[in-house]
N, C-alpha and C positions, 0 to 999 in steps of 0.2 A: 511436727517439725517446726521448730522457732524459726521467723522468720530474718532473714539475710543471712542465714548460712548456704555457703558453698555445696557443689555438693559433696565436696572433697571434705569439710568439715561434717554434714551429713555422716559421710562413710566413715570417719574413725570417729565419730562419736558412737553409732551405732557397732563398730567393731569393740570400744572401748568398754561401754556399757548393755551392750544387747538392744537387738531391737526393741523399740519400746512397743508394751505390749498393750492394747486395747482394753479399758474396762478390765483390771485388773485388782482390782479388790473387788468386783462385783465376783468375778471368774473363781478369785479365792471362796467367797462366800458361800458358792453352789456348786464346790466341788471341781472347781474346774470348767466349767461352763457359762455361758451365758445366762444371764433369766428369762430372758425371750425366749429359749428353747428350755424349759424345766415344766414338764406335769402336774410334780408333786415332791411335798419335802417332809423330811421326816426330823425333826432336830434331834439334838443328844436326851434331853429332858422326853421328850416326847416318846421316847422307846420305853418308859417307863408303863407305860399301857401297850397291851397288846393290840398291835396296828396288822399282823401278820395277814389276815383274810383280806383286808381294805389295799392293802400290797400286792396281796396277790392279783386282786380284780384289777388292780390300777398297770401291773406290767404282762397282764395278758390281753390289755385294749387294742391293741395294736402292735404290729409287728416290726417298728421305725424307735422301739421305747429301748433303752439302754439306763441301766442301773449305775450312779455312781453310790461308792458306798466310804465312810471315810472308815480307814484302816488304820489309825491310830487309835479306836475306840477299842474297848474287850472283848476281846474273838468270842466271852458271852452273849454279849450285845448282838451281835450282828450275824453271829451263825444261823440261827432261824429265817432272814432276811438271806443270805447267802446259797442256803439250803432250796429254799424255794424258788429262786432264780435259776440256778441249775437247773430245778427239776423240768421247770418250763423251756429249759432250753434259752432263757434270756442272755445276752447279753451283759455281762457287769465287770467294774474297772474298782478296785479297790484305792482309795486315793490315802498315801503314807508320808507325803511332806512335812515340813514343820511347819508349814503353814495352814496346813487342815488341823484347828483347832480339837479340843474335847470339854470344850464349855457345857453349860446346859442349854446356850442358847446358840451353840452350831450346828451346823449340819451332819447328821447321820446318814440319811440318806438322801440321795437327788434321783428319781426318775425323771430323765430327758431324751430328747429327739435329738437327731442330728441337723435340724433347721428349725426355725421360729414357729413355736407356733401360741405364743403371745397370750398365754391364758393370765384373766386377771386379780385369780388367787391359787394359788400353790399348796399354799400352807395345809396341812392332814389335817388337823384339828378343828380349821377354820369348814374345809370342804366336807367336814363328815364329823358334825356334831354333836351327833347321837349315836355315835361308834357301835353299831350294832353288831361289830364282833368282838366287843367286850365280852369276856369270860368271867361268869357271876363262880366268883369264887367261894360263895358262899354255902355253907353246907345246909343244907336241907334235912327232916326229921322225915322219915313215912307219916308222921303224925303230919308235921305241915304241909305235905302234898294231897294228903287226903281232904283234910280241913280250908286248903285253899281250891282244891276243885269243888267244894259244894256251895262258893260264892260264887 
């Protein structure tokens, strides 16, 4: 609120243009949300690797965890991520504005609380480096299973 307005100025400012809202490109950023209260993030780029098991353990921690997911992304993308929230009975809000981007450097997904709880990195990639539910897509011989178990 600028200061030396009335509060009558106050009022149809705020009727004119909307309450002004708090941390408002931060809120855009995470979904809707604050960062104080986000777990974990998943960006657009970042769904490129399967994150799906490190997701799943991340919205079964706790029963205060709510999935934002952005819904202008490819019902490809994000059905797996959708699927498994159900399954869990999770909570999730698919967020469809024009302001939930689909960069590669926006968010996909936000697991968040409904209060702070102040964690000092979020980021999937950052918190879980050695992604050990990486799917080795790689095809294997009987010849090279044999010949790597006798090392």
């Amino acid at each position: 609120m600028p200061q030396g307005e009335s509060e009558l100025e106050q009022h149809l400012n705020a009727s004119l243009h909307g309450v002004p809202e708090l941390k408002a490109t931060e809120k855009r950023k995470y979904l809707g949300t604050f960062r104080e209260r986000v777990y974990l993030t998943i960006t657009v780029a970042e769904l490129a690797t399967d994150w799906l098991p490190v997701f799943e353990k991340e919205i079964v921690a706790s029963a205060d965890r709510l999935v934002l997911i952005n819904g202008n992304l490819d019902d490809q993308l994000i059905r797996p991520y959708l699927r498994t929230a159900a399954q869990h009975q999770i909570n999730f809000t698919l967020k469809t504005g024009e302001e939930y981007q689909t960069t590669p450097g926006s968010m996909a997904i936000v697991i968040t609380a409904s209060t702070a709880v102040n964690l000092p990195e979020v980021d999937i990639a950052k918190l879980y480096p050695n992604n050990e539910s990486r799917v080795d897509h790689q095809k294997h011989s009987l010849w090279d299973h044999l010949h790597h178990r006798k090392e």
